[in-house]
C-alpha positions, 0 to 999 in steps of 0.5 A, a space after each residue: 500500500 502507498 504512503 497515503 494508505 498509511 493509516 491502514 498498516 494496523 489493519 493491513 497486519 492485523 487481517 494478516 495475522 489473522 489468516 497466518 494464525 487461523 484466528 479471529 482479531 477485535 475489528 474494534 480499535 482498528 482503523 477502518 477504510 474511508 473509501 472503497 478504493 481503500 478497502 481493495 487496497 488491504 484487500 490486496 495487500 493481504 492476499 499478496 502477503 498470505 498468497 491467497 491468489 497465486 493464480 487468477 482468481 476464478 470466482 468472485 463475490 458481489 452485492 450492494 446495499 441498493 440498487 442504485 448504490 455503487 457494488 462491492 466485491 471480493 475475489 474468492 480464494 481457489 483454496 475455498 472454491 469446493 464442488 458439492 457434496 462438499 466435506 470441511 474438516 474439524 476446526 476449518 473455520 472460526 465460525 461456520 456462518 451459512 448463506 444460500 446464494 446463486 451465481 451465475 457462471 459465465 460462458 465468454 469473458 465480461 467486458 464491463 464497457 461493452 456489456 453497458 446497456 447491451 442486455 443481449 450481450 450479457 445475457 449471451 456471457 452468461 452460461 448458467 445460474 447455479 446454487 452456492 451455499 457461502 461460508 461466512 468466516 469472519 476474521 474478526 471476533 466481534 464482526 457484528 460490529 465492524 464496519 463495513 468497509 472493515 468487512 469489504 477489507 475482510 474479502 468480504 469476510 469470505 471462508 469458501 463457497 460451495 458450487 452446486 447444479 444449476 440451470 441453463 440460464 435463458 435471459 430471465 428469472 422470476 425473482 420475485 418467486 423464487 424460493 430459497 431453502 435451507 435445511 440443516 439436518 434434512 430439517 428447513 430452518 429457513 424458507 423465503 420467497 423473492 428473498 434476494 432484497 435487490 431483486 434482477 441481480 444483473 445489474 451488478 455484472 458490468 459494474 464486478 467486470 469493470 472492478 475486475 479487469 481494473 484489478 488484472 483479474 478480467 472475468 473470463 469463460 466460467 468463472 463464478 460471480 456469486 450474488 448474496 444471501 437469500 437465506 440470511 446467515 444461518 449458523 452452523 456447528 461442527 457435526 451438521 449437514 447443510 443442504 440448501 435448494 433453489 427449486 427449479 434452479 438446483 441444490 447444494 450440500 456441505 457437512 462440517 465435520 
């Protein structure tokens, strides 16, 4: 990081420390980002000092608090990336915060310039909707109450994502009736209906291949964009099964041991 983003070194070091340890710091005390652009600073620093991306990272995840609110994202480690039926060992995780999500998996590379305004050309870059099931892994001990541009600097407070089957995507989905189901031990602890609060998730696709490109991690054919809870986070315990379903869409199953 620049001399300008000195003020970000404690909590550069502390995220850091964190992975190295496999451990949980207070995000209070901490300095916290003023700007996004700073967020993806640590970020980055991060992963270069943990190695978290020896090669180009081939799923991301993206959200934003509104529509018409400028998105976030993080690349997702390769290390985190499992197919399901997918198994975690003991003590893999500080928590094992669960979120039911779809992504979509692309068919060609994104270019954000060319795709803006052109509906027909994202939806052409755009191979499948599949389920996922994010495992929330906060670095932070107290992560109710970081910030969050403290969490954007966290990856998001990213652990793994778990890829499951999907649908061929065809331009369009009901949104609006979608449901989403969680089960934990073959027993639904939650079900929404249109649970995704920002509706047609589209809108963010530019928006994540202009943010990647200008990290030199263009979005290229099936890489995984992953979208945010339907779900709400959920959490788990070691010794659980959980299966999370999109009706229509597919399924997606994680046991932590």
């Amino acid at each position: 990081m620049g001399e300008d983003l000195d003020y970000l070194t404690p909590l550069r070091d502390a995220l850091i420390d964190a992975r190295r340890r496999h451990a949980t710091v207070a995000a209070a005390g901490l300095p916290v980002p003023h700007t996004d652009d700073d967020a993806y600073a640590v970020q980055q620093a991060v992963a270069d000092a943990t190695g978290l991306f020896a090669k180009r990272p081939t799923a991301w995840k993206v959200g934003a608090a509104s529509r018409t609110a400028t998105p976030n994202a993080a690349p997702l480690p390769a290390q985190g990336l499992l197919a399901s039926p997918a198994r975690f060992a003991p003590k893999a995780f500080n928590r094992i915060l669960i979120e039911g999500e779809v992504a979509f998996r692309l068919r060609t590379p994104l270019d954000g310039d060319a795709l803006d305004g052109d509906r027909t050309a994202l939806d052409a870059a755009i191979d499948e909707l599949v389920v996922t099931i994010e495992v929330v892994d906060p670095r932070y001990e107290d992560f109710e109450d970081a910030a969050p541009l403290q969490r954007l600097a966290d990856h998001g407070l990213h652990g793994a994502l778990v890829i499951g089957t999907g649908t061929r995507w065809r331009g369009s989905l009901d949104w609006a009736s979608q449901v989403a189901l969680l089960r934990c031990d073959g027993n639904v602890v939650r079900e929404t209906r249109g649970g995704h609060p920002l509706g047609d998730l589209t809108f963010m696709m530019p928006w994540l291949a202009r943010h990647a490109a200008a990290r030199n991690y263009a979005l290229a054919a099936v890489d995984v964009i992953t979208l945010g809870t339907w779900t709400g986070v959920y959490e788990a315990s070691p010794g659980h099964a959980i299966d999370v379903e999109f009706p229509g869409i597919g399924r997606a199953s994680a046991r932590f041991d």
